[in-house]
C-alpha positions, 0 to 999 in steps of 0.5 A: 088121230094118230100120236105124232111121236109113236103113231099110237092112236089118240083121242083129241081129248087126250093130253098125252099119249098113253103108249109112250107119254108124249104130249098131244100138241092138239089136245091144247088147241082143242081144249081152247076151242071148246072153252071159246065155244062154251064162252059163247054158249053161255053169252048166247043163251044169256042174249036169248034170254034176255030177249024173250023176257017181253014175250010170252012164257011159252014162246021164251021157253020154245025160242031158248030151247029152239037156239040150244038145241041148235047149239048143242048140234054145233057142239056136237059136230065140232067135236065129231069134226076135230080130228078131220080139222086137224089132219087137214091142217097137219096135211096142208102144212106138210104139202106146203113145206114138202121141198123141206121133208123132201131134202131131209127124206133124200138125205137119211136115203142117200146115207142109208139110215133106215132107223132114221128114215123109219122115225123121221116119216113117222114124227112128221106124219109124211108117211101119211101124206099125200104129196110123199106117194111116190115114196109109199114102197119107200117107207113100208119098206123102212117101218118093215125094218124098223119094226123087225130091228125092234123084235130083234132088239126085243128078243136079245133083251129077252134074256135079262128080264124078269119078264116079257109080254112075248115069249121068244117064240112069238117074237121070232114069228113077228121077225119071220112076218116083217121081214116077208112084208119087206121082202115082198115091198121090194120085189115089186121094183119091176112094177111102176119103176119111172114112178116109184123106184127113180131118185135113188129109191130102189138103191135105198131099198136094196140096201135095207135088205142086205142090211137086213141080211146082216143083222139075221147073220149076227143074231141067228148065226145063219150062214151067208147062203142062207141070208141072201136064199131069206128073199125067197123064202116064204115067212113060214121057211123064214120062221123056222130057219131062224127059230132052228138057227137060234135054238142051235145058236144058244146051245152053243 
């Protein structure tokens, strides 16, 4: 399952996440779940026992095995199911309120908050949804940004730390990919377009990508030309513009 704050993956076990601490909301109602069913293994095993008692050794010892084993089997298969449980109830009660994610959703578009977007898709698990297919370009197209806007906060912070798991040349390689991943979504506004690009869905992602733009012109210095020429790039051209342009605007 996946964390509903960060979208790391979680066990059902788990009690918080262990990529960015937040609670697991399902990990209580797992936990209560299994102390229900113990509750009612040991009642049932205390029920069979007590029952067989008049009978034979042999057959008290084959009927208690007989109702464990069959017990442990139903443990075994509420725990394999718990994530599947889970995500059809998440999946339900976001299908059922869908006029509401639906509102919030049109509004971060109609205001442009990409940032907003990306995090609000991703806390509500509408991202995985599939009542929000039709917005499925819309949200790759929003976590492409947010993830670029995340290296690129990354790689100017690079500087004031002692250290970093990436040196600033991987960085910039994982800026070049997420911002051909983005270019890439939006290109294919000519595939399917009453479908997937009505109710100001093509206006929002054409707007991302000059927002785009912008944020390599103010981070890497690239000129104006060179920012609208990124869409057409390849994300081996788009590395190296930006890894020559930062180079150059360091030297600076």
């Amino acid at each position: 399952m996946k964390c509903q704050h960060c979208g790391s993956n979680l066990n059902i076990e788990d009690k918080f996440c262990s990529f960015c601490g937040e609670p697991n909301p399902f990990a209580v109602q797992h936990q209560r779940e299994m102390e229900q069913f113990t509750s009612d293994y040991i009642e049932t095993k205390e029920e069979v026992i007590k029952e067989t008692q008049g009978k034979s050794r042999r057959a008290g010892r084959i009927t208690v095995i007989a109702v464990l084993a069959a017990l442990v089997c139903i443990m075994g298969l509420l725990v394999f199911k718990a994530d599947d449980i889970n995500y059809w109830r998440e999946d339900k009660a976001i299908a059922d309120n869908k006029d509401k994610y639906m509102a919030v959703v049109e509004q971060l578009m109609a205001d442009e908050d990409i940032l907003g977007l990306a995090y609000y898709m991703q806390e509500t698990r509408i991202v995985w949804n599939s009542s929000f297919d039709d917005y499925y370009k819309v949200f790759t197209t929003a976590s492409d940004y947010r993830r670029m806007y995340e290296y690129t906060v990354e790689l100017m912070e690079i500087k004031y730390q002692d250290y970093s798991y990436s040196t600033e040349e991987e960085i910039i390689e994982n800026i070049a990919e997420e911002l051909s991943s983005m270019f890439e979504d939006c290109e294919r506004q000519q595939f399917d377009k009453d479908r997937e690009f009505s109710n100001g869905k093509k206006e929002f992602m054409d707007a991302t990508v000059e927002q785009a733009k912008l944020l390599m012109r103010v981070v890497f210095g690239i000129s104006a030309e060179e920012a609208d020429a990124l869409p057409t790039m390849t994300e081996a051209r788009i590395n190296v513009l930006l890894e020559d342009s930062y180079e150059k605007k360091n030297q600076k």
